[in-house]
C-alpha positions in Angstrom: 2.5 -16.7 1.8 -0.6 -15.3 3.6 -1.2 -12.3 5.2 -1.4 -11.5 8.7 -4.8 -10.9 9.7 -6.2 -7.5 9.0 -4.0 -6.9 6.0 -5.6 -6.7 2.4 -3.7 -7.5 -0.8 -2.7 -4.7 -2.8 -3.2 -5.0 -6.3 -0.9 -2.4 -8.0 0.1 0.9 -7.2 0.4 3.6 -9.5 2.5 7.2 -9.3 0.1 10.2 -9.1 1.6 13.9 -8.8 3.5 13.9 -5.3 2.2 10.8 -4.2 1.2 7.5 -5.1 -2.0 5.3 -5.2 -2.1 2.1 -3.5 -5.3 0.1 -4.8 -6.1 -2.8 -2.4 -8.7 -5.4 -2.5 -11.1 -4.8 0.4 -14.3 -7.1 0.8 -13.1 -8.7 -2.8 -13.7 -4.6 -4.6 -11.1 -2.7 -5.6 -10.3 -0.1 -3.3 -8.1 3.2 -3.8 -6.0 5.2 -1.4 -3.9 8.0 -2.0 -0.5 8.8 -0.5 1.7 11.8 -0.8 5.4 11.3 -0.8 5.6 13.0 2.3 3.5 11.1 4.2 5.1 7.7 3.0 8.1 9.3 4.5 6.5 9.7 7.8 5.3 6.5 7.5 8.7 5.4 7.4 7.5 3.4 3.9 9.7 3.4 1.0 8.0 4.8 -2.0 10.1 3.6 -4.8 9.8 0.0 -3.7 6.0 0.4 -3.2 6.1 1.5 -6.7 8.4 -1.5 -8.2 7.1 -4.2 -5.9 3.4 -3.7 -4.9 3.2 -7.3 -4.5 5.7 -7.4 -1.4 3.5 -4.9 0.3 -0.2 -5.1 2.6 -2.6 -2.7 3.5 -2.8 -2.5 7.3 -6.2 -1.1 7.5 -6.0 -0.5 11.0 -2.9 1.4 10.7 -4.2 3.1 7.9 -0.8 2.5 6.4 1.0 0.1 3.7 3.3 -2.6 5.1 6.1 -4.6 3.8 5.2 -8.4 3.8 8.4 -10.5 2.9 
């Protein structure tokens, strides 16, 4: 399934301390952005499944945030 336009793949994500790192492909590199738990929950993003099921998820650069994408 594609992915709306302006939303990047992400690759994996890995836990780190109180957060978690979403890598995401951005201009075909590799690209890493940190979250803390706490902003996940402001983001209204479910950590644990970002965790288990990276590939469900987009970056929405714009938003700055990770999306759900099934």
């Amino acid at each position: 399934m594609p992915l709306p336009p302006g939303m990047q793949k992400i690759v994996r994500t890995e836990r780190c301390g109180d957060g978690v790192n979403v890598i995401w492909k951005k201009a075909g590199k590799e690209t890493t952005t940190y979250f803390s738990f706490t902003r996940l929950i402001d983001l209204k993003v479910n950590a644990l499944d970002l965790l288990a099921h990276p590939d469900e998820w987009g970056m929405d650069e714009k938003a700055g945030k990770p999306v759900l994408t099934v």
